[in-house]
VMD Tcl script that draws the C-alpha trace (Angstrom):
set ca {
  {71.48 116.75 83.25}
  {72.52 118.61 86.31}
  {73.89 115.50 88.36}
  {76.89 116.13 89.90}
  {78.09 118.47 92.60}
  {81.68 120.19 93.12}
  {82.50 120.86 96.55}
  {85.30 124.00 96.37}
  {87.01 123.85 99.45}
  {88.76 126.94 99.19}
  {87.89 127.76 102.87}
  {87.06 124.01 104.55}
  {83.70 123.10 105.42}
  {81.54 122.48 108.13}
  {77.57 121.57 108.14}
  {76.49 124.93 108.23}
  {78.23 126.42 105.59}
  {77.53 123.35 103.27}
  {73.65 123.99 103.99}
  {74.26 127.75 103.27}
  {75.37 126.40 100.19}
  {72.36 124.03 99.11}
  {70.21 126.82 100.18}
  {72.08 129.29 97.90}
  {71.89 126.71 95.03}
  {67.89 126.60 95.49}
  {66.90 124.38 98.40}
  {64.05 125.80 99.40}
  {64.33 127.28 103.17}
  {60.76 127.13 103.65}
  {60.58 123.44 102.89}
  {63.64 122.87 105.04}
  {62.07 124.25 107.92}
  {59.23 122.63 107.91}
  {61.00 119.20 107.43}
  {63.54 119.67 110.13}
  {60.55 121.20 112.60}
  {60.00 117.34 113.67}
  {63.59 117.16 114.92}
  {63.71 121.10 116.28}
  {60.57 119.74 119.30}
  {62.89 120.32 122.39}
  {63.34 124.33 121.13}
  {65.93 125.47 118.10}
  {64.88 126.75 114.98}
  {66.53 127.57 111.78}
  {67.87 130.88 110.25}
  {69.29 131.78 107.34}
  {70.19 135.50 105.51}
  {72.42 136.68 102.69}
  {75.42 137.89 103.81}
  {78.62 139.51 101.84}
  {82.49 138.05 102.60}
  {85.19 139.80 100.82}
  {82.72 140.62 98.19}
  {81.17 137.35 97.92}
  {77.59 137.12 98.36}
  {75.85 133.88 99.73}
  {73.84 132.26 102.63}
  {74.70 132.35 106.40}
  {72.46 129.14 107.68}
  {72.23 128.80 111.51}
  {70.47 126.99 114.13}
  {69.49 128.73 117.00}
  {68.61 127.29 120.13}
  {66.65 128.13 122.90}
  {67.81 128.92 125.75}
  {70.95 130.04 124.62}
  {73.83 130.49 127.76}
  {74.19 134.30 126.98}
  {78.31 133.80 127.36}
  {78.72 131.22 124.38}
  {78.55 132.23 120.27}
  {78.53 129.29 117.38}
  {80.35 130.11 114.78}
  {80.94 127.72 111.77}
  {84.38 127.09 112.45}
  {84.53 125.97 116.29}
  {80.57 125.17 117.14}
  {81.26 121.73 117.03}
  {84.02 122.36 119.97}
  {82.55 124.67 121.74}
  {79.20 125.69 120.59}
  {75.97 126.33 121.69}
  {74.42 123.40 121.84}
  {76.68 121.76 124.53}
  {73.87 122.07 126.90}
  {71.29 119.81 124.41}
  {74.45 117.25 124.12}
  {75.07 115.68 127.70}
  {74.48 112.31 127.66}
  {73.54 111.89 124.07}
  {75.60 108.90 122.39}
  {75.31 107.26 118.96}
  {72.89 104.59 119.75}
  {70.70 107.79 120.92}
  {70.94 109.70 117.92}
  {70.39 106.73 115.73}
  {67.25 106.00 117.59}
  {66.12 109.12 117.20}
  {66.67 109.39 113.13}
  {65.03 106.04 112.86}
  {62.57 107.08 114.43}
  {61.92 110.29 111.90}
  {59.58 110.57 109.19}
  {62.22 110.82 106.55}
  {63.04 108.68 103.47}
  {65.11 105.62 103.91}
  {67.69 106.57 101.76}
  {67.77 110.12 104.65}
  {68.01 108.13 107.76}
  {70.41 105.51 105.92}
  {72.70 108.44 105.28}
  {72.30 110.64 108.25}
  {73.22 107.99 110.51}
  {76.27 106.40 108.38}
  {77.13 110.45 108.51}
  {77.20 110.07 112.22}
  {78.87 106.82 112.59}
  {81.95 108.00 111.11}
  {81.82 110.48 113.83}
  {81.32 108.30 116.66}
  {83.73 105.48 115.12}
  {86.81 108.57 115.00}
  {85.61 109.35 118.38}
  {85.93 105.58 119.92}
  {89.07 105.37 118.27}
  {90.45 108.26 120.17}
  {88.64 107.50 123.33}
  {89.46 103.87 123.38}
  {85.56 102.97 123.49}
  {82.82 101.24 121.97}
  {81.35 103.40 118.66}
  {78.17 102.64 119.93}
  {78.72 104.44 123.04}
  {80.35 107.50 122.41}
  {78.66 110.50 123.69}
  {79.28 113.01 121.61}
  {80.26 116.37 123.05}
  {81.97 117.26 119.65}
  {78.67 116.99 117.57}
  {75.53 115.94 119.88}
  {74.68 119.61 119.92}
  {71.20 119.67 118.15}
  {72.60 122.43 115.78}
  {74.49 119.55 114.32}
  {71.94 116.76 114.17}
  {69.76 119.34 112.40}
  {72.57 120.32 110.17}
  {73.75 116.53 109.32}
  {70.30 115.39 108.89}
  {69.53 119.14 106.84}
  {72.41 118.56 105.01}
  {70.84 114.59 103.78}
  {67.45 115.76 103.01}
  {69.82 118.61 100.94}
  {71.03 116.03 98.65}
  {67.72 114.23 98.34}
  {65.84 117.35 97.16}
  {68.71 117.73 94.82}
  {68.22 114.87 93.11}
  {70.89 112.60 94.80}
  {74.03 114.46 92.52}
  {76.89 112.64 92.42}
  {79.46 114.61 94.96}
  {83.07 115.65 93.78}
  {85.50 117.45 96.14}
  {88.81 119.59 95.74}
  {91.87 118.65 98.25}
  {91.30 119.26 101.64}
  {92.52 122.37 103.05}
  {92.50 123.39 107.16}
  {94.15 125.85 109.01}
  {96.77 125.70 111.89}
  {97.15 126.84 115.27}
  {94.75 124.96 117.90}
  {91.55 124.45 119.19}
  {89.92 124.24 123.17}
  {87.30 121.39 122.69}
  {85.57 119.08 125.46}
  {88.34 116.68 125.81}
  {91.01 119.53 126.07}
  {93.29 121.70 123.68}
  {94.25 120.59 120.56}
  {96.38 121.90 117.07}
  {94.34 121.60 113.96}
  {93.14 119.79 112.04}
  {91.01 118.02 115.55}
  {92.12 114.53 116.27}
  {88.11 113.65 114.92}
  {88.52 115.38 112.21}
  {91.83 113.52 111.14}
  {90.42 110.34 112.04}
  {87.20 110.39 109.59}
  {89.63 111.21 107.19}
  {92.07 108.62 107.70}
  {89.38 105.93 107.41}
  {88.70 107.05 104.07}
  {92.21 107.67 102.92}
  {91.78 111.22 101.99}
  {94.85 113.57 101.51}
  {94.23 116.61 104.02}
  {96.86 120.06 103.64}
  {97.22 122.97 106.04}
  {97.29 126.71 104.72}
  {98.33 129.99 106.77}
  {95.44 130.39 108.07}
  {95.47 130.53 111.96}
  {91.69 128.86 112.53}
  {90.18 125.32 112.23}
  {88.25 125.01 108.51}
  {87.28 121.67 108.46}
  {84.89 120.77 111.68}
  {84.36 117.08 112.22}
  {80.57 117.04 110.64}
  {82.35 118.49 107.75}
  {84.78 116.09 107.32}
  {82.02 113.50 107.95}
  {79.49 114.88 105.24}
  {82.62 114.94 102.95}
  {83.54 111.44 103.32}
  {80.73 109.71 103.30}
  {79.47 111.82 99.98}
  {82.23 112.73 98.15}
  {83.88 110.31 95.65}
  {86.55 111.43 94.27}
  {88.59 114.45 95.31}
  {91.11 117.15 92.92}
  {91.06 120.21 90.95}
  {88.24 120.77 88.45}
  {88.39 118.91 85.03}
  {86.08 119.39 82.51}
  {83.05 120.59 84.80}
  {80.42 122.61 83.21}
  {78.79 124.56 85.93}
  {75.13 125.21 85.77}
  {74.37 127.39 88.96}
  {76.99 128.15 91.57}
  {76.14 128.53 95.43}
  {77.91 129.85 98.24}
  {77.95 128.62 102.11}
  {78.80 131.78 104.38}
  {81.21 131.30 107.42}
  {80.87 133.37 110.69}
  {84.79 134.14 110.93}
  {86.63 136.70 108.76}
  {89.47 135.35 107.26}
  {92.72 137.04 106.86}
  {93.61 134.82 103.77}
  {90.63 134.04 101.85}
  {87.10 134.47 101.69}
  {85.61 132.27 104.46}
  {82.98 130.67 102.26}
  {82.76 127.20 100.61}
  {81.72 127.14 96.94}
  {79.34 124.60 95.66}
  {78.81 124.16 91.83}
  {76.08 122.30 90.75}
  {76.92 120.54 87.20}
  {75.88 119.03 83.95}
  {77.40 115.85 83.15}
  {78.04 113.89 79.59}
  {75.11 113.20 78.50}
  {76.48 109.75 77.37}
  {77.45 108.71 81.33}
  {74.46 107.17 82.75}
  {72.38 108.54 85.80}
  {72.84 105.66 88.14}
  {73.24 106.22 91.87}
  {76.76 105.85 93.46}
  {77.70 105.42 96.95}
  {80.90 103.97 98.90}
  {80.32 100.90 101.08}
  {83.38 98.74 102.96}
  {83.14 95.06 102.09}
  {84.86 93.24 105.38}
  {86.24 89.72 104.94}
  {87.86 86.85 106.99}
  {88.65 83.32 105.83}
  {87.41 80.95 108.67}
  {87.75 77.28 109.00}
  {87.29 76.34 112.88}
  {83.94 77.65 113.52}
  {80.53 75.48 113.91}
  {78.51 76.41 110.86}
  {75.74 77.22 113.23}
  {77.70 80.14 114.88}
  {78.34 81.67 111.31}
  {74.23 81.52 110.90}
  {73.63 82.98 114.10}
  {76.23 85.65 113.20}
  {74.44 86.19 109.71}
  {71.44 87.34 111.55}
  {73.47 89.76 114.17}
  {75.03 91.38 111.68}
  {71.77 92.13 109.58}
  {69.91 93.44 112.54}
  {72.69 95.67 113.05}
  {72.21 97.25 109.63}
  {75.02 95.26 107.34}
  {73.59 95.88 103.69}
  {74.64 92.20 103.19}
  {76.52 89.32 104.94}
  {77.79 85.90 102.20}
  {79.43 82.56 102.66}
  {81.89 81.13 99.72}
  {83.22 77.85 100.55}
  {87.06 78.81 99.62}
  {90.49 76.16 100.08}
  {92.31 77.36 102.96}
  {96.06 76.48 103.94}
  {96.89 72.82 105.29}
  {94.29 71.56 102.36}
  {91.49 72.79 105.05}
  {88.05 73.42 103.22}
  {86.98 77.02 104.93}
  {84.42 79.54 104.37}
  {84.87 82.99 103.39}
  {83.13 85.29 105.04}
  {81.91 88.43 103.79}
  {80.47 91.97 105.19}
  {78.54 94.29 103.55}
  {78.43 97.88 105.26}
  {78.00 101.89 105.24}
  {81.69 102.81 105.00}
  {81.31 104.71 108.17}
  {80.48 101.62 110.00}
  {83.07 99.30 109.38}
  {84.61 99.29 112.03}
  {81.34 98.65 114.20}
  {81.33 95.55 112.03}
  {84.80 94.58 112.00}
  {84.34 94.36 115.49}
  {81.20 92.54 115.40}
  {83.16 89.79 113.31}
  {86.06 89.40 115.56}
  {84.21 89.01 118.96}
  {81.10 86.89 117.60}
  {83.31 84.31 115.32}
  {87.01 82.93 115.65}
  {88.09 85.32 113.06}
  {91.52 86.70 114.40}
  {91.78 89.48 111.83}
  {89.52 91.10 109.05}
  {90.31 92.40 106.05}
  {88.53 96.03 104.69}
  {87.77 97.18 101.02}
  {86.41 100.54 100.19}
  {84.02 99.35 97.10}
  {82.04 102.46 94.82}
  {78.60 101.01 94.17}
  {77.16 101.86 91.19}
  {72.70 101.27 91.68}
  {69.93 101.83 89.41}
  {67.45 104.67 90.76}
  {65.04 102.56 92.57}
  {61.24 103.46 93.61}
  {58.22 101.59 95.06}
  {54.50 100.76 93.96}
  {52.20 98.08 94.06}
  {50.15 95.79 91.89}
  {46.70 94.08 92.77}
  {46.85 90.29 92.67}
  {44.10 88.03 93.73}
  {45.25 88.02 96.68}
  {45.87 91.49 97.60}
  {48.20 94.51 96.65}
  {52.07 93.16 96.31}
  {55.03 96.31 96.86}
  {56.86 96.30 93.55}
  {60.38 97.38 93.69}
  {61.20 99.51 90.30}
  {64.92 100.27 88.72}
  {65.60 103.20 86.52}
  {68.83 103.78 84.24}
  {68.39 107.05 82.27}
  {64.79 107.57 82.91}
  {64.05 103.35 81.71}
  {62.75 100.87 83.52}
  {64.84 98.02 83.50}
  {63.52 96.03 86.54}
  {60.30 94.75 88.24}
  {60.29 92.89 90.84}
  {57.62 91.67 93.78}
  {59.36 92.34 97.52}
  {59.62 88.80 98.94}
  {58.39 90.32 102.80}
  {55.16 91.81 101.06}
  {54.75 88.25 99.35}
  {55.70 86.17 102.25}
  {52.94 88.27 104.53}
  {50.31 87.96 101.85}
  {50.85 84.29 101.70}
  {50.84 83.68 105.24}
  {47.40 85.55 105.15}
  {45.67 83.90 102.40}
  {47.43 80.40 103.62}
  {48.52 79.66 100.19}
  {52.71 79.33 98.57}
  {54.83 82.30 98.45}
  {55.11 81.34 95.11}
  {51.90 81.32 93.88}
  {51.68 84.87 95.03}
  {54.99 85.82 93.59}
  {53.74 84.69 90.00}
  {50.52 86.33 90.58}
  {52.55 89.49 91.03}
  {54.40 88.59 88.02}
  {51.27 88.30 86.03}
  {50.12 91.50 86.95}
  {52.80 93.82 86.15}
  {52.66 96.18 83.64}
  {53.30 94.56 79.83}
  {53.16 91.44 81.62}
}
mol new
graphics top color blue
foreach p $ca { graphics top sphere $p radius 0.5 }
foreach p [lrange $ca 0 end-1] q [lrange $ca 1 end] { graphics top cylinder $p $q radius 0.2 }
display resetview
């Protein structure tokens, strides 16, 4: 079962040459195109061609836009600093771009991950800044070329059947950078930030250019689980993402294998969320309701109460967060200015979910959405969605319940 996917960072990565690399592996272009032609409206479209370095052979993906200002060139390695897209970027922040992906037609599980993709960005970028995630305009990567790349790069994955994503150690260059904010030495402050949020080790080689843009960084930590040398991998097909620079050092391409695993591991889904956490015991239970609600409008995946024992024999509640990894600091914030929490703690948690899908079943009192669970191709889970119950039961004026049990009733083998 080809379910996993080795990023070989022999030459960094950026979004560009990672879609190079899907394409190379077999994501259709054609089919790429046509799905990222609903965010391409305002003029860009996408290119790709084989092209050779040091006697590699793999795909070149770019996005061109129109018009392009003749005196600028992107190039994988410095687009995000000083590419072409600058011009499509001014006043486009991360509440903007997350409007606009929630706004697309693609799958949840897409949008979910394009915009925790972005947050990391924007929460590196606050950081630096000193301002709000949510407001970070984003002259590094608001350039279309890299909304198209980011959001490429999800619907990638998806058509790949959602691999599980292995990386080697992190490898940039030296020297520096000119970016909006000014001139910089490499790795970019961005870059190093996304990183440090995750915890991932980051080296420098010889060579004098930037390897690792911030969307690559940002595509690496929110996909990649673990990171090292190869162990025990059994490649299946092998892809390669072109660069536009010529390396003095290495080939300036990253190498994606695509894998069989053990066929004795199961084919659940894994992700990384943050699980945030304060003990509080001098706030009115209402506030803590109120903030339940704020933080799930937000997007939290989950906020929880546990009644815990606190110091001075003081009964307390724990409260608990739920969140893209990307975001947590968008919600540790949200925690420390809506409650009395004076500090939060953060855990990086690797989720491990059963392949879900949706259908429906007719009960007499209309179609119910079932949401189904897969583990190695097996159903292990039915169940009726309480909002589809909830609305047919407010329609028909009858119990939620009664319409949950006829949903029961009318699953398969029921």
């Amino acid at each position: 079962m080809t379910n996993l996917l080795y990023l070989d960072l022999i030459s960094g990565i950026s979004g560009d040459m990672f879609l190079g690399a899907m394409l190379d592996l077999g994501v259709d272009f054609e089919r790429l195109n046509r799905e990222l032609s609903w965010l391409c409206a305002d003029g860009c479209s996408l290119r790709f061609e084989r092209r050779v370095k040091m006697g590699i052979e793999g795909v070149k993906f770019d996005v061109d836009l129109t018009p392009v200002p003749a005196h600028r060139h992107k190039d994988e390695s410095a687009h995000e600093h000083t590419g072409a897209g600058h011009s499509h970027a001014h006043g486009r922040n991360f509440a903007d771009i997350r409007k606009l992906i929630e706004s697309s037609p693609y799958s949840a599980w897409v949008k979910e991950k394009a915009i925790s993709v972005f947050s990391r960005v924007a929460v590196a970028e606050g950081k630096i800044h000193g301002r709000p995630a949510e407001n970070v305009h984003f002259h590094e990567v608001g350039a279309m070329d890299s909304i198209v790349d980011i959001v490429g790069a999800c619907l990638a994955l998806e058509w790949l059947g959602r691999p599980r994503v292995l990386a080697s150690t992190v490898v940039d260059g030296t020297g520096w950078i000119d970016c909006a904010h000014g001139r910089f030495p490499i790795p970019a402050p961005a870059t190093l930030e996304i990183f440090a949020a995750r915890k991932i080790a980051v080296s420098q080689c010889d060579e004098p250019h930037e390897l690792v843009t911030p969307t690559g960084a940002a595509l690496l930590s929110e996909f990649a689980v673990e990171f090292g040398p190869m162990a025990g991998l059994k490649p299946v097909k092998i892809g390669y993402g072109i660069g536009g620079r010529d390396h003095v050092t290495r080939p300036n391409v990253l190498r994606a294998l695509l894998c069989e695993t053990d066929d004795t591991k199961s084919d659940w889904e894994t992700d990384t969320v943050a699980l945030l956490e304060s003990n509080i015991d001098d706030l009115n239970p209402e506030i803590l309701g109120n903030f339940m609600e704020v933080a799930l409008a937000a997007g939290a995946l989950d906020v929880f109460y546990t009644p815990v024992q606190m110091k001075k024999n003081r009964p307390g509640t724990l409260l608990s967060v739920l969140c893209a990894a990307g975001r947590a600091d968008v919600f540790a914030t949200l925690i420390l200015s809506e409650t009395s929490a004076f500090g939060v703690r953060k855990t990086l948690c690797e989720r491990r979910k059963l392949k879900r899908e949706f259908s429906s079943v007719d009960t007499p009192y209309g179609p119910v959405s079932i949401k189904v669970g897969r583990l190695d191709g097996q159903v292990l889970h039915r169940t009726p969605e309480y909002e589809s119950c909830k609305e047919l039961a407010a329609q028909k004026k009858v119990p939620v319940r009664q319409v949950f049990e006829a949903a029961i009733k009318a699953l398969p083998g029921a």
